[in-house]
N, C-alpha and C positions, 0 to 999 in steps of 0.2 A: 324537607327531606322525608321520606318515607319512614313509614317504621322495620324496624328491624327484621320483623318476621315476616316483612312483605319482599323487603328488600335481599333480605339472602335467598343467595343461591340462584336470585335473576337470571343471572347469564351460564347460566348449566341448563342441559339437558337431561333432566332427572327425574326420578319416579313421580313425580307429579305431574309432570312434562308428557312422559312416558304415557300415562294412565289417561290424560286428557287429552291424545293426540292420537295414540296406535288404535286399533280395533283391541278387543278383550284378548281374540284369539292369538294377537301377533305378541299381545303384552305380557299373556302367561308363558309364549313361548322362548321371550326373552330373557325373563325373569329366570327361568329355570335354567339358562346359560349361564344368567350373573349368579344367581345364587348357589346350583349346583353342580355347574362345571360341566353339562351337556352339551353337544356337540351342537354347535348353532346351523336351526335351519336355512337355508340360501333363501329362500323365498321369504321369508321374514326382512333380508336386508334389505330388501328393495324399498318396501312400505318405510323400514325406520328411516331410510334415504330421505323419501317425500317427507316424511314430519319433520325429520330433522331439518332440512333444507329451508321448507315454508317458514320454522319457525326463529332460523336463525337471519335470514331474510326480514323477516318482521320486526328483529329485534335490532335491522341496520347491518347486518354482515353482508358483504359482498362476495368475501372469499373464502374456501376453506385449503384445510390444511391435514394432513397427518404429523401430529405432533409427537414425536421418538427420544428417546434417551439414546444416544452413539454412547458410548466409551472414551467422549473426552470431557464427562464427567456433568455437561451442561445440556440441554434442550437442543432439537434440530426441527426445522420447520419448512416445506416449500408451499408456498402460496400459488395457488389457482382459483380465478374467480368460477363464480355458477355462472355463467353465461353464456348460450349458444347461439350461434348466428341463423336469425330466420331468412327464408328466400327471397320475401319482402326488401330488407335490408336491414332490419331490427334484430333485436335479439332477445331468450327466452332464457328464462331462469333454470337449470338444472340439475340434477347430480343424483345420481345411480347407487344402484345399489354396489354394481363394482367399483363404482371409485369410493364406495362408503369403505368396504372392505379391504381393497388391495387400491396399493399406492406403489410408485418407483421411484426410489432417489438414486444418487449416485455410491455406489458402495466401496468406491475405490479411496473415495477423499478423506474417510473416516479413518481413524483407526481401527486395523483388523488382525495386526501382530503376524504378519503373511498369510493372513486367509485370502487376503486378494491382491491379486497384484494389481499394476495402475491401469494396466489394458482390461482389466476384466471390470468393469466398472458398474453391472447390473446388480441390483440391490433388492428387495422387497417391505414395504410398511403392511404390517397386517391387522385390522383394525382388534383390539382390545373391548370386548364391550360390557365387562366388569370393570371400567373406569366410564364416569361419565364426560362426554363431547362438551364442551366449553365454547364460549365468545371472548375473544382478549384482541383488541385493536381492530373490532370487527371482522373479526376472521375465524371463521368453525375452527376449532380443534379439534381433532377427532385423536384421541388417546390410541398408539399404537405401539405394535413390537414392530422389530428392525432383525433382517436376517439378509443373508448373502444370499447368491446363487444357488448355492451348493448346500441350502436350508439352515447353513450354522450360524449360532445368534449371535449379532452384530451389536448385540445391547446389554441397557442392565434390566429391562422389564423381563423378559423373555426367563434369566432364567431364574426370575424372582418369581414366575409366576408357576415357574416349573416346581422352585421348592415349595409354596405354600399348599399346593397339589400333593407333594410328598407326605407334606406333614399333618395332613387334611386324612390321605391312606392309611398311615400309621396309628393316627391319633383316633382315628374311629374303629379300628380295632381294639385297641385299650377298651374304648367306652361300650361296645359290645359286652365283653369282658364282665365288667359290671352293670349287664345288662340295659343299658342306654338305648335302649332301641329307636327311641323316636328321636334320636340326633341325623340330622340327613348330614351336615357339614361341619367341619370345622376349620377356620381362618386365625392368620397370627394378628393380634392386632398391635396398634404401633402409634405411639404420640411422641412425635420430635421434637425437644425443646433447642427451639436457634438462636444461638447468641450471635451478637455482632458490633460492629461499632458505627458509630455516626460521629462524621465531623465535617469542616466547613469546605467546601465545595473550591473556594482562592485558595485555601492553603495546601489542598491535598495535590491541584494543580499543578503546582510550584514542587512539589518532589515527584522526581524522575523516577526514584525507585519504587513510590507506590502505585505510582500511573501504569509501571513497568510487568511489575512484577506481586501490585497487590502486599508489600511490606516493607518497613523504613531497613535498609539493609547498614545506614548509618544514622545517629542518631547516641548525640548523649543522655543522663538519665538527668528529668528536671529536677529542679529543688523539691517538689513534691508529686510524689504519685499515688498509690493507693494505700498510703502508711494508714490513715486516718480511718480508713473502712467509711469512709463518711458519704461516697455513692452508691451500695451497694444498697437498695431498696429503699436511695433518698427521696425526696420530692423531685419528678420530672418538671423537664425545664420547659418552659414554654414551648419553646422550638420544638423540641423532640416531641411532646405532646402534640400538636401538631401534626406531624407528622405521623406518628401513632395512629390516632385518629385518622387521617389521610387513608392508613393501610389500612387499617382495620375494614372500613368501608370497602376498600378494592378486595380485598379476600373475602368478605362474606359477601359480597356480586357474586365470586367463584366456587359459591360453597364450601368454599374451606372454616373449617374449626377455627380458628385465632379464639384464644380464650383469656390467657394472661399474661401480662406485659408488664417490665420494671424494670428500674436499674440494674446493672451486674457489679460485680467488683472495682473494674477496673474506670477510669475515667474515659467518659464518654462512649462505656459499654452497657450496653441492654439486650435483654433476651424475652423472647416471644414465644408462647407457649400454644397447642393447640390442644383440643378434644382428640382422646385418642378414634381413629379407624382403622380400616382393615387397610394390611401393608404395603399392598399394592395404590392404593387410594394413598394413602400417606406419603407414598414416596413419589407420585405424581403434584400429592399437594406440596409437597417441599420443596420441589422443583421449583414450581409457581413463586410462594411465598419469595424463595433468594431472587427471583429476578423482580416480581414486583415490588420488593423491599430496595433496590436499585432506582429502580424508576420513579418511584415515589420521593425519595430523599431529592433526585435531581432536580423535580420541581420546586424542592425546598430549599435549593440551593444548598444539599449537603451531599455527600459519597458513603452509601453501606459498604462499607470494609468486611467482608465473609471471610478473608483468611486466616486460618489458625495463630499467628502469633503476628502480629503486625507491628506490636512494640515491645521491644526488650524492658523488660525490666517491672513490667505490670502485663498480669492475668492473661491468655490470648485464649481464644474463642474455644469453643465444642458443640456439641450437637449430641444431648442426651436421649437416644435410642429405648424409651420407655415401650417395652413389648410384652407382651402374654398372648395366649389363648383363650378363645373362646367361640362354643357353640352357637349354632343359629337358631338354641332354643334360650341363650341371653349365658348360659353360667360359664362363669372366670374357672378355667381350668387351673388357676395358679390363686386360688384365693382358698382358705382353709373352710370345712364346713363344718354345719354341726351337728353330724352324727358319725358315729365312727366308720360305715359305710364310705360316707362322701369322704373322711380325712384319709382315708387308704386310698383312694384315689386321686385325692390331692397329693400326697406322699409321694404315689407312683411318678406322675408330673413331675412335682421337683425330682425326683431324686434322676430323672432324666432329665433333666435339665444340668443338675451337677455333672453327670458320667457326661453329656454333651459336652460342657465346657471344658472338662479336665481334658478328652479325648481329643478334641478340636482348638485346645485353645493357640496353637500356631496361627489357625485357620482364621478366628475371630480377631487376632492381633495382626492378620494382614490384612483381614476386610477393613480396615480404618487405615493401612499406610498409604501416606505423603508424603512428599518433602516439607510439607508445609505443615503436618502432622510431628513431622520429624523432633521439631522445634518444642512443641509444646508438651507432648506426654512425658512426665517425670518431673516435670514444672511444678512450680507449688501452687497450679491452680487445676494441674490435671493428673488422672491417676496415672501410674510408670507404667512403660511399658510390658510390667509383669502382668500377663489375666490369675487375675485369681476371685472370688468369690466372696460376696457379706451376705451372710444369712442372719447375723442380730444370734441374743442369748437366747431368744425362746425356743426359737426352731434349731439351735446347733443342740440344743437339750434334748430337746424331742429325738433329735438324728443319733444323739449320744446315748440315749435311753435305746433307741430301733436297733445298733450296734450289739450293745451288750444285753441285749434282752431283759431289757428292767425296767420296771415303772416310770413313767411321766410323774413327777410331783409336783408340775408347773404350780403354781398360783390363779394363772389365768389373768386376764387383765387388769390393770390395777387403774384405780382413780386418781387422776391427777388432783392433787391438793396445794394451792399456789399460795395460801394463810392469808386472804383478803376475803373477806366472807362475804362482798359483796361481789366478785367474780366466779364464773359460771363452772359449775365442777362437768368436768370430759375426762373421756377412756383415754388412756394413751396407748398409743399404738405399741403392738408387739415388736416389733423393730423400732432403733435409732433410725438416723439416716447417715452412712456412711460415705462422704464426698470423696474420698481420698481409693475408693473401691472403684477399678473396672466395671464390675458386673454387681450391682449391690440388691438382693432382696427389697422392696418396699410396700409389702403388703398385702399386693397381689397381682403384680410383675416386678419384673427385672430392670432396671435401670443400667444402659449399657453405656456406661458414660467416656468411651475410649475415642468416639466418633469426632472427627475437625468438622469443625464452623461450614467450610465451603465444600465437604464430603458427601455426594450422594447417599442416602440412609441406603439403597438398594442392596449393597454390595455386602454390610454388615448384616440385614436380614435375611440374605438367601444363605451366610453361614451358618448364621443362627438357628433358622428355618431346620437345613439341611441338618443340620450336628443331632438335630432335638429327635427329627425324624426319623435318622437311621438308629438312635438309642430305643425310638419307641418300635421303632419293628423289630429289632433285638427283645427286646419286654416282652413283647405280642406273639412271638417265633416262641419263647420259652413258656408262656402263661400257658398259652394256648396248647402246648403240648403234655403240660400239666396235670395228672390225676386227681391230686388236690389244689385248686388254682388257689384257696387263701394260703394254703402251707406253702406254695409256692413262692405266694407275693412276700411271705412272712421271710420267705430265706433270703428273695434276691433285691427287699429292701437292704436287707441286713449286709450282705454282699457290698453293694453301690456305697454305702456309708463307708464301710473299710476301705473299700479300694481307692474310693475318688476322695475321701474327707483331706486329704491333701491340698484342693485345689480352693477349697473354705481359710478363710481369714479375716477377722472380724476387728483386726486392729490399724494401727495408721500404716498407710501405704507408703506415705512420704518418710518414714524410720526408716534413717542409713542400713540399720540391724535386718529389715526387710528383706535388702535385697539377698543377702547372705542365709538368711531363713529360707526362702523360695531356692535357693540355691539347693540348700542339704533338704529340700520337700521331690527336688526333680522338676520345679516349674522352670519356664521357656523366657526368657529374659533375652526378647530379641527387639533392639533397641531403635534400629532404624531400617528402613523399608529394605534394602538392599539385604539386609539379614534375614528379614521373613518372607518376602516376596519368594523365594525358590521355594520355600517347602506348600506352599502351591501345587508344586508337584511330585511330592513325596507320595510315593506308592498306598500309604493310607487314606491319603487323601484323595489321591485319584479315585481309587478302588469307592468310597464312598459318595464321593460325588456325580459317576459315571455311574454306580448302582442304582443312583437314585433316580436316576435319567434330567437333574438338573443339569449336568453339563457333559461333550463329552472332553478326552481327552488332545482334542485339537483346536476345544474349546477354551481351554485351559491351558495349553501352552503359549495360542496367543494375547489370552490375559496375563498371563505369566510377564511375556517382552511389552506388552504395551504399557502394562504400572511402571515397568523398569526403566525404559524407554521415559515414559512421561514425568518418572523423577531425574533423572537424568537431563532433561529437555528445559526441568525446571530450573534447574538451579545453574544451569550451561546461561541460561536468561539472567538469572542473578549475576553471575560472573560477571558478564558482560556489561551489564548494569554498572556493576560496581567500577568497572574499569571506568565506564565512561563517563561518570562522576566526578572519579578520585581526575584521570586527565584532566577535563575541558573545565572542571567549576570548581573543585575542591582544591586541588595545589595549585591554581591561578590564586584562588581567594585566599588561603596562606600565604602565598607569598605578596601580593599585593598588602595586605595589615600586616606582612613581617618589614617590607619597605617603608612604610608610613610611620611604625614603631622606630625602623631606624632614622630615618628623617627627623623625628621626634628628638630624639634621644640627641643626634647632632648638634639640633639647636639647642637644647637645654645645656648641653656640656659649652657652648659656647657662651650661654648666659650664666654659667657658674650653676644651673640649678641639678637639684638630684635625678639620674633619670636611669637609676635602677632597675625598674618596671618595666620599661621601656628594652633596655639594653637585654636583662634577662628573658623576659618575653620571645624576644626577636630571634635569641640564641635559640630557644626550646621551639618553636615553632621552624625555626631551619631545620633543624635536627628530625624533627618529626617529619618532617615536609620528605628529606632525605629516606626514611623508615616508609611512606604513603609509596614514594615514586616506586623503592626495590620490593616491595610488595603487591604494588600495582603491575608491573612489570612480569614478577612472580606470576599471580594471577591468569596475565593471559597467556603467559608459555603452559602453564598447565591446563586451564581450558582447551590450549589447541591439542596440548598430550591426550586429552581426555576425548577430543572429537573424533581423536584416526584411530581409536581403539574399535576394534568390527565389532566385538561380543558386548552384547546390553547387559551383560551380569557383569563380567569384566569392566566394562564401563561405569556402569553405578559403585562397584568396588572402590574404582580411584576417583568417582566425586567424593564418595565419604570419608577417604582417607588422604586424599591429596589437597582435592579443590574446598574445602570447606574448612581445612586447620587454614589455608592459604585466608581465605574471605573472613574467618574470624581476627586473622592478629590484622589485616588491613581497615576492618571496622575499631578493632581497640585502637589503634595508632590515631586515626581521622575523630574518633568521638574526643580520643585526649587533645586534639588538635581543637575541636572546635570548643570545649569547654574552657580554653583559654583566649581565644577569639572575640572579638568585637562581636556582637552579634548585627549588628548593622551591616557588619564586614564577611558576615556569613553568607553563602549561597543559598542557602534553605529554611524554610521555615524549622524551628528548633522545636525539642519533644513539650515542651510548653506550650507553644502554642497551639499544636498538633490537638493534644491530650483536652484543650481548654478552650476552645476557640468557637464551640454551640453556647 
C-alpha cells in the first residue's frame, strides 16, 4: 500500500495537479478565481480542460461528469464519456473547455417548488472552480452549481456560495476598521462531525421499514440498550474497524479530511470526524463521505444508516456544524488574542455572531428541519428545538463586565491539577463543553449541533453565513460613520450584550424549567418543520436574504413548498409503510402464534394440564390484533385525507396533527404486540438483533 502522504488526495485535481500541469500564467489566473472571487478568464478554461482531461484519462477515467447538489438533499450526476469519432473509424479523446464550464441536465425532474414546470425542462451545471474536480468510479467530477432557465438556483452550492461572498464583504470591512490592510479575503470555515450507524447487511434486509424509509417505524425496546454507556468510545469491533479502515483509504484518495473516528452512544453507532475547511469544500466533502460511507459498508456486508433517529429508544444521529472565520493571512476570527487591540476585534465577531443568532434564530432552526430531524431534537441525545447560545463563565463575564462597564477580574486560565504527580499538568480550556446547547462556544468556533445525520450541512451555513453578514454590515454602516470609531465600538459592544444576552444560556437544555425560561426570554420554540418552515418567509427574512443577494424572493418561496412538500412526501411514505406491514406480515403473524397458542391451550386442558399462558396470551394478542387493524385502517383514511389536501402548508398541518398521533398509537399497539410474541413467530428481525448483530 502506498504511504499516506503519497496516497492522498490521488484522485483530485488540486494545487499540485494544478501547478505541475497548467502553464504559470493560466495557474495564477486560476488561483486568484479560487482564492479571490475574480471573475474567471474563458481563455483559461480551455487549457484547464486539456490538463484536466489528459490527466484524469491517465489515471483510468473514461467519463466525466458535472457533479450538483439538486434540492432533494443528495448528489446528481450525468455521465458522458471523452470520446469523439475520427473519419478513420476510431475515436479521439476529448473535452473542451465549454463542456468544462457549462453542462445541461434536465431541470424539470428536480425539485423547483414551481420554478419550472414539466414542459420547461432546460437546466444549466455551471462549473465551480473553488471546489476541486475529482475521480470516483472512473469518472471526472467536475464540482458545479445548478440553475434554471430563468438563472434562479436550483441548488444548495449556489446560494452557499453566494453567502460566503457576503460574508467575505462584510467581514473585510470590519478588518479594515482595525486596519487589516493586508487581508485580501475572508471564508467561513466548517468541519462536520457525522454520525451514523452500521449494521448487518441480512437483517436490515428483512425490515421493510428501513429499506423503506431508512427507520424502524416499529420495533420494541430490547432488554438492553445504551443503559450501560459501555459503547460510547468502547474498543471497535473488528468489523467495523474494518470497515473504517476501508473508508478512511477511499476519502483520503478524494482529499477529504477524515481525522477521527469512535464509538458514539448508541449501539452500533459511530461518528467520523474531519479536519476543518472552507464551507463550500466541506459541504462537497460531506456529500462524498455519506455516500462513500454507503458503499463501503456494502462491501462489508453491512448498511450505513444516515437517518436522524432510526431506533426509538436509543441516541439518533447529528451532524455537528463546527464553523468560524478565518482570513487568508491564517488568523481565527473567532479565537481570542493577546492584546487588547486584537480582543476588541475578537469581541466585535462574537458579539455578531450573538445579534446573528438572536435575530435569525427561526432561520437557523429551519435550516436543519426534517421529518426525520422532527424525531430527534429534544431527545436526550440532541439539543431542543429552542436555538439558544453556550458561551462558558469566562466570556458571559467578560460580556457581563462590557454591559456594565466594569472591569474584567477574570483569573485567566487555570492549571489543571488531577493529584497523581506522575500525570502531566495542562491549561484547561476557558469553556466546558456544553452538549445539550444548539449553538455552543468551543474555543474558537461555534459548534452548531442542531444539524440531522442525513442533512446537507449547506443549507445551515448559508444561514449562518447570511445572519453573521448582514450583523457585520450593520457594525461597518455604524463604525464607519463613527467620529470616534473606539468610543463607538465601546457603545455598540455595550448595546449587543443588552439587547441579544437573551439568546446566551450556559445551563442544561434538556431541564423541563427550560422551556418555560426561553419562553419568558422571547425565544422561538418551534418544534417541528411545519412550524418553522413558513417563517422562511417572514418579511425579515426575506428583506435580509434578498439584500444580501443570497437569494431572491422566488427563490425562497420555492424552497419554502419544496422542504414542506418533502416532509410531507416523507412521512406520506412512512404511512404507507406502516400500513403495509401492520396488513400483509404483522396481523398475519399475531394471529397465526395467537392460533397456535390456542391449539396449545386446547390440548393442555384436554390433558388436565395448566394452560393459563397460553389462554391469556391468546386473549391479549386478539385484542391487540383488533387495536393494530382499526388503527391501520385509521391510518390510511387519513393518509388519503392528507393527499387531496392542494396547500403544502395545509398539508404538512394535518401530517403533524393528524397522521403522526395516528402512526404513533399504531406503533405502541404492534411493539406491545410483539413483546409478547414468540420471536420465531415474528416477522422481523427484533431491536436486538438490529442494535447487536456487527
Amino acid at each position: 500500500m502506498k504511504k499516506l502522504t503519497e496516497l492522498f488526495g490521488e484522485l483530485v485535481f488540486d494545487e499540485r495537479v494544478m501547478k505541475a500541469r497548467l502553464s504559470e500564467q493560466v495557474y495564477k489566473s486560476l488561483k486568484k478565481t479560487i482564492d479571490e472571487g475574480e471573475q474567471l478568464d474563458i481563455t483559461v478554461a480551455g487549457a484547464v480542460a486539456d490538463a484536466m482531461k489528459e490527466w484524469a484519462v491517465e489515471k483510468g477515467a473514461t467519463h466525466y461528469t458535472h457533479w450538483f447538489q439538486p434540492l432533494t438533499g443528495i448528489t446528481a450526476e450525468k455521465h458522458d464519456s471523452f470520446i469523439s469519432p475520427c473519419k478513420e473509424g476510431g475515436v479521439i479523446m476529448e473535452f473542451s473547455g465549454k463542456e468544462l464550464i457549462k453542462g445541461e441536465p434536465d431541470a424539470s425532474s428536480f425539485p423547483s417548488g414551481g420554478l419550472r414546470a414539466t414542459f420547461e425542462a432546460r437546466g444549466y451545471t455551471a462549473w465551480d472552480p473553488t471546489s476541486y474536480a475529482f475521480i470516483k468510479d472512473k469518472t471526472l467530477c467536475i464540482p458545479t452549481a445548478f440553475c434554471s432557465y430563468g438563472g434562479e438556483a436550483l441548488d444548495k452550492k449556489t446560494p452557499l456560495l453566494r453567502s460566503m461572498d457576503a460574508l467575505n464583504r462584510q467581514a473585510l470591512r470590519i478588518l479594515r476598521l482595525f486596519g487589516k490592510d493586508d487581508v485580501r479575503y475572508v471564508k467561513a470555515c466548517v468541519g462536520p462531525e457525522q454520525e451514523y450507524f452500521l449494521i448487518s447487511k441480512e437483517v436490515y434486509e428483512k425490515r421493510k421499514d428501513l429499506v423503506c424509509t431508512g427507520r424502524t417505524l416499529f420495533g420494541a425496546r430490547p432488554p438492553k440498550g445504551q443503559e450501560m454507556s459501555d459503547h460510547y468510545f468502547g474498543m471497535i469491533k473488528p468489523k467495523v474497524a474494518e470497515f473504517m479502515e476501508d473508508l478512511n483509504v477511499e476519502l483520503w484518495r478524494l482529499g477529504i479530511f477524515a481525522k477521527t473516528e469512535h464509538n458514539e452512544v448508541a449501539p452500533s453507532q459511530h461518528e467520523l470526524a474531519p479536519i476543518y475547511t472552507t464551507a463550500n469544500i466541506a459541504t462537497d466533502h460531506n456529500q462524498l463521505t455519506m455516500e462513500i460511507m454507503q458503499k463501503v459498508a456494502a462491501r462489508h456486508g453491512l448498511v450505513c444508516i444516515l437517518h436522524e433517529k432510526p431506533f426509538a429508544g436509543v441516541n439518533g444521529s447529528g451532524k455537528h456544524n463546527n464553523w468560524s472565520i478565518q482570513t487568508d493571512t491564517g488568523v481565527n476570527l473567532l479565537k481570542p488574542g493577546d492584546t487588547p487591540h486584537e480582543n476588541a476585534q475578537f469581541l466585535l465577531f462574537l458579539c455578531a455572531v450573538i445579534k446573528a443568532v438572536d435575530d435569525y434564530q427561526d432561520l437557523l432552526r429551519l435550516s436543519v428541519a426534517t421529518a426525520g430531524n422532527d424525531h430527534r431534537l429534544g431527545a436526550n441525545e440532541a439539543p431542543p428545538a429552542i436555538v439558544s447560545m453556550f458561551l462558558g463563565d469566562e466570556l458571559t463575564e467578560v460580556l457581563e463586565a462590557i454591559e456594565n462597564d466594569a472591569p474584567y477580574n477574570g483569573a485567566g486560565r487555570k492549571e489543571m491539577k488531577l493529584g497523581v504527580p506522575t500525570l502531566p499538568k495542562f491549561l484547561r480550556d476557558t469553556t466546558d463543553r456544553n452538549r445539550t446547547s444548539p449553538f455552543a462556544f468551543t474555543g474558537n468556533k461555534f459548534e452548531f449541533r442542531m444539524l440531522g445525520s442525513s442533512n446537507s450541512i449547506a443549507c445551515a451555513n448559508i444561514m449562518l453565513n447570511s445572519a453573521v453578514a448582514d450583523t457585520l454590515r450593520i457594525f461597518a454602516d455604524r463604525l464607519e460613520a463613527a467620529p470616534d470609531m473606539k468610543e463607538e465600538l465601546r457603545l455598540l459592544l455595550k448595546e449587543t450584550v443588552r439587547d441579544h444576552k437573551r439568546i446566551i444560556f450556559n445551563g442544561n437544555g434538556y431541564d423541563g424549567e427550560w422551556v418555560n425560561e426561553a419562553k419568558k426570554r422571547g425565544l422561538l420554540n418551534l418544534r417541528t418543520t411545519p412550524d418553522c418552515m413558513p417563517k422562511l418567509l417572514d418579511e425579515k427574512n426575506v428583506r435580509m436574504l434578498t439584500g444580501l443577494g443570497v437569494f431572491s424572493r422566488i427563490e425562497l418561496k420555492s424552497r419554502c413548498d419544496i422542504m414542506l412538500e418533502n416532509y410531507v412526501k416523507c412521512v406520506c411514505i412512512e404511512s404507507n409503510t406502516m400500513t403495509d406491514m401492520a396488513n400483509k406480515e404483522i396481523l398475519p403473524a399475531i394471529t397465526s402464534y395467537s392460533l397456535q397458542l390456542a391449539g396449545s391451550s386446547i390440548t393442555k386442558k384436554q390433558l388436565g394440564m395448566p394452560y393459563v399462558y397460553e389462554f391469556e396470551t391468546a386473549n391479549r394478542l386478539s385484542a391487540l390484533a383488533g387495536k393494530i387493524l382499526e388503527k391501520t385502517k385509521e391510518l390510511a383514511s387519513v393518509t388519503d385525507e392528507v393527499k387531496r389536501v392542494a396547500d403544502v402548508r395545509e398539508q404538512s398541518l394535518a401530517v403533524r396533527d393528524k397522521m403522526l398521533p395516528v402512526m404513533a398509537d399504531l406503533r405502541a399497539f404492534a411493539d406491545e404486540a410483539e413483546s409478547i410474541t414468540s420471536e420465531s413467530a415474528w416477522p422481523y428481525p427484533t431491536y436486538d438483533k438490529l442494535l447487536f448483530s456487527v
